[in-house]
N, C-alpha and C positions, 0 to 999 in steps of 0.2 A: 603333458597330461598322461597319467596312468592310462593302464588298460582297462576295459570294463567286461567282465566277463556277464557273460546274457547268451540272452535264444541264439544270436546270432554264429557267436564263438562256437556254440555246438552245430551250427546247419553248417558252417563252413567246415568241419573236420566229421565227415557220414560215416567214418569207419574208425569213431573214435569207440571203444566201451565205453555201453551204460553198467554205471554198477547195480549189478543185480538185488540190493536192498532197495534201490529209489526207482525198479521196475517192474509195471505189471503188466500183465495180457489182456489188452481189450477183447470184448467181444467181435470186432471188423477187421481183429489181425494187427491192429495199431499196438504197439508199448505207452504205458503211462508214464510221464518222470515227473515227479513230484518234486519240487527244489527247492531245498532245505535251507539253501542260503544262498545269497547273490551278493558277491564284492562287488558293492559300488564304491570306485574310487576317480572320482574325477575332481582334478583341482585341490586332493588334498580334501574334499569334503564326505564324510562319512554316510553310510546310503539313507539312514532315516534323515539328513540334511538334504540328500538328492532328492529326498522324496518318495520313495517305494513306502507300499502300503501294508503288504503283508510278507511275508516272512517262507510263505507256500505259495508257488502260485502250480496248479496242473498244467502238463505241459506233454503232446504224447508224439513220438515220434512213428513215425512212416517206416513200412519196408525198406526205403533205400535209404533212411537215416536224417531224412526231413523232420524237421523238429517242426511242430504243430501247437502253439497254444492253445489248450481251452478258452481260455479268456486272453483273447487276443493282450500283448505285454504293452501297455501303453509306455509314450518316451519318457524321458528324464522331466522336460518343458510340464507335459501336462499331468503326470503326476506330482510336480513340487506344487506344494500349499502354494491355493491363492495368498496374496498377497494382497493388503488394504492400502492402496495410494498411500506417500507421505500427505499426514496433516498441508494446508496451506498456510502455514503461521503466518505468513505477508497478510494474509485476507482477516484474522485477531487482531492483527497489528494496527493495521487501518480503522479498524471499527471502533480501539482504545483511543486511537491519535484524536482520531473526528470525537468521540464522545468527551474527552479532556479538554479540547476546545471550546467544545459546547459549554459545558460549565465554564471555563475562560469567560467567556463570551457575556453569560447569563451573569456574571459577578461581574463584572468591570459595566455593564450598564441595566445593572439593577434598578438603579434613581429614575432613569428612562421607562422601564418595561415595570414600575410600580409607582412611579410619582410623574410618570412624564416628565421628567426634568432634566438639565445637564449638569454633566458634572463641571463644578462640586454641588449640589445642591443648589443650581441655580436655573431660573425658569430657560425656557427655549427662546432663541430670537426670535420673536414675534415676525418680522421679515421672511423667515425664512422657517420656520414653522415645521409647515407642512412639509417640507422641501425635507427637513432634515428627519420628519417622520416616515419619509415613504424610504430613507436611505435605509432610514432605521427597522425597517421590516424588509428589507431587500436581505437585508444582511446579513438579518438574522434567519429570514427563511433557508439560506444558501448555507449555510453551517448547520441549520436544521438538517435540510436535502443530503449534506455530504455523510452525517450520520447515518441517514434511511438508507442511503444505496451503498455503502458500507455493510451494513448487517444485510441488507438483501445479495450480498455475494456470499457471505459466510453462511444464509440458509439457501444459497444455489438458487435465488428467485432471477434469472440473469435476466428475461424476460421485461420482470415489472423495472428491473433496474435499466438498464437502455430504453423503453417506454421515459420514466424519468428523467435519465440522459438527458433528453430534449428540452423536456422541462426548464434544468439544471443548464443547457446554453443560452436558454432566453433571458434567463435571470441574471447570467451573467453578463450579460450583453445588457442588460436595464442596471446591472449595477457597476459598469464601467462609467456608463450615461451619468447616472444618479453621483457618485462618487466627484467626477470634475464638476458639476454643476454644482454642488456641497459645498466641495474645497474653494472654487472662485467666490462663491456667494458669499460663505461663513468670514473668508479675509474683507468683502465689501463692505463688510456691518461690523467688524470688529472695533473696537474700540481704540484710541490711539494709544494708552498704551499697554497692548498687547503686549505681552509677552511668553513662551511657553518652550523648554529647553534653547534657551537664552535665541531665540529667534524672533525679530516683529512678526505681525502679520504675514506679510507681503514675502516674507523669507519662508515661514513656514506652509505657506502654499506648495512648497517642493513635496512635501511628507504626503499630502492623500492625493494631490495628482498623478504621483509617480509612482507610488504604491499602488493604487489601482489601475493604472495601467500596467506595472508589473506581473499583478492578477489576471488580467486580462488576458496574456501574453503568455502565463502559465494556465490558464483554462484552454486557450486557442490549442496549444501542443498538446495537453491532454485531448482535448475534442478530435483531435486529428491523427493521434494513436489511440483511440479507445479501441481498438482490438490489438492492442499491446500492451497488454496488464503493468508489467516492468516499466513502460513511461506514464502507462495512463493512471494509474494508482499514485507513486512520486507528485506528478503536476498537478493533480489537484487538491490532493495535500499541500504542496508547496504553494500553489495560489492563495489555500487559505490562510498560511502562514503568513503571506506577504500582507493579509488584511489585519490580523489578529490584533496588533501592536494599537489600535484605537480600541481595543478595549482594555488589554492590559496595561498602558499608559494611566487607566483608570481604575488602578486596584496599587493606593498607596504601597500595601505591603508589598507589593511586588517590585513597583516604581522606584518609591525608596529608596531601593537597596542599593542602586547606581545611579542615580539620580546628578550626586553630586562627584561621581566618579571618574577619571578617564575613562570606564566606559560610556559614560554616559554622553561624556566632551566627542566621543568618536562618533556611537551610533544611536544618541541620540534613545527616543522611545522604539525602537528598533531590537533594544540588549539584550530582553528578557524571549522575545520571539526566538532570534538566534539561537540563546541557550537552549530554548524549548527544540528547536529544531536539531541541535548538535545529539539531544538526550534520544529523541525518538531517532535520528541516526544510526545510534550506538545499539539503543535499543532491538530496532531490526535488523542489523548487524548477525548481535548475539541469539537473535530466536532462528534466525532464517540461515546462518552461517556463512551467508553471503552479503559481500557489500554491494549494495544496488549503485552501479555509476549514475544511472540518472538521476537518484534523488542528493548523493554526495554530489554531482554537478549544479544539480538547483541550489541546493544551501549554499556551496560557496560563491555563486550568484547574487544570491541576496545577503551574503557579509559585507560583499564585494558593493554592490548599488546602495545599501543599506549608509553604510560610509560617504560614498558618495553624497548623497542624497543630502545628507550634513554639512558636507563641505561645501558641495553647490550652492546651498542655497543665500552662502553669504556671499557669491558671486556679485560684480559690476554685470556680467551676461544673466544671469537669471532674474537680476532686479529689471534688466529690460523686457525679458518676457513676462514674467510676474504682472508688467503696467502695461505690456500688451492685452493679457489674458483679463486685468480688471477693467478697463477702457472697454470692451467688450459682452 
């Protein structure tokens, strides 16, 4: 690091000359030095970088060659321009992810939330009714919720959002509940023959048991670093991602597109969530210049179970549980 010449450089040399242009004679016997210029050179940074504010500052030295500021020299530190925190782009990023969901969401069960109905345009099982209405406003309150406490970080309400929090683990905990009791019931009144990415009934029992206990399992870790932004943001993103896949399964365009694909043979209504997941990856990636390992550790999680979940469920071992779990 260069030298920096300052008050100092002159109190330590008392019997250097002042030149006689940049000195005057107080009235208490003191000299004025008025400084005309001050190298700042630290680090290569030039001094309006260091931060000096004027160009004059008075400065009067003492009989024995004591240099004296008028206006006492403040440091390098509190002279440099404050500085405005970097933006938190992670806390934009969350508020997009949750709100694009939200439409997700509101589009793939449209028929439900304006005709009551399921998809495709078919009434509700009667059986199971109400069962599959209370799921249906669980679900959607909880994607609602990740929206609102989303933007209440981004306007710093941290407050009303942890108040929420609370909220947001009960509901998750009725829609763990709601979720199995859905999936067993919906396979008990299904018809014989069912079928929906080439699974009976009783096979595709795997997709909302396990999915929502995967939510579950990613809200629990979130709940339990929520004072650790870096996991608790990721998890509960990731838990909604693990739910997503029943409403996008019901947005043909979307379905469609792999339906009859190897990916569709692998992950099943799974495909389009993943993608979505890989995109807001990359996405916060690119705004935040960092890779987050928890949320890259959660997606390839859910690649990883997601596959799974498919392959299991044409199991001899899952058809035994399957006719455990409806016997019950």
């Amino acid at each position: 690091m260069k030298a920096v010449e300052s008050e100092t450089e002159l109190s330590s040399q008392p019997d250097s000359p002042i030149p006689s242009e940049a000195a005057a004679q107080l009235p208490d016997g003191r000299t004025e030095l008025t400084r005309n210029r001050v190298l700042v050179e630290v680090a290569g940074m030039s001094r309006s970088e260091a931060g000096a504010e004027s160009d004059e500052t008075p400065m009067s030295v003492s009989a024995n060659g004591t240099v004296v500021s008028a206006n006492p020299s403040p440091t390098l530190s509190s002279v440099a321009p404050k500085q405005k925190p970097p933006t938190d782009r992670a806390r934009f990023f969350y508020a997009g992810a949750a709100a694009l969901l939200l439409v997700l969401m509101f589009w793939g069960f449209q028929q439900f939330y304006l005709h009551g109905k399921a998809f495709p345009n078919r009434p509700l099982a009667p059986p199971i009714r109400t069962l599959l209405m209370c799921h249906g406003v669980a679900m959607s309150s909880w994607v609602f919720l990740l929206t609102v406490q989303t933007l209440l970080i981004v306007s710093n309400r941290y407050r009303v959002h942890m108040t929420l929090g609370k909220i947001g683990a009960v509901l998750a905990a009725c829609i763990f509940f709601l979720g199995w009791r859905v999936g067993i019931s919906a396979a008990r009144v299904a018809p014989p023959d069912f079928s929906l990415w080439e699974l009976n009934a009783k096979q595709f029992l795997t997709v909302p048991v396990i999915s929502v206990t995967i939510f579950a399992g990613f809200v629990a870790i979130g709940v339990w670093n929520r004072d650790r932004p870096d996991i608790h943001r990721p998890m509960m993103l990731l838990a909604t991602m693990a739910a997503i896949p029943a409403a996008l399964d019901r947005i043909p365009a979307i379905a469609d597109l792999y339906r009859h694909t190897i990916f569709g043979s692998i992950f099943g209504p799974f495909f389009s969530s993943l993608v979505i997941g890989a995109v807001f990856l990359v996405v916060k990636w690119a705004l935040t210049g960092k890779l987050n390992k928890y949320f890259a550790a959660g997606w390839a999680f859910l690649v990883v179970t997601s596959a799974g979940i498919m392959k299991v469920a044409t199991t001899g071992a899952w058809d035994s549980i399957a006719s455990f779990l409806l016997r019950y």
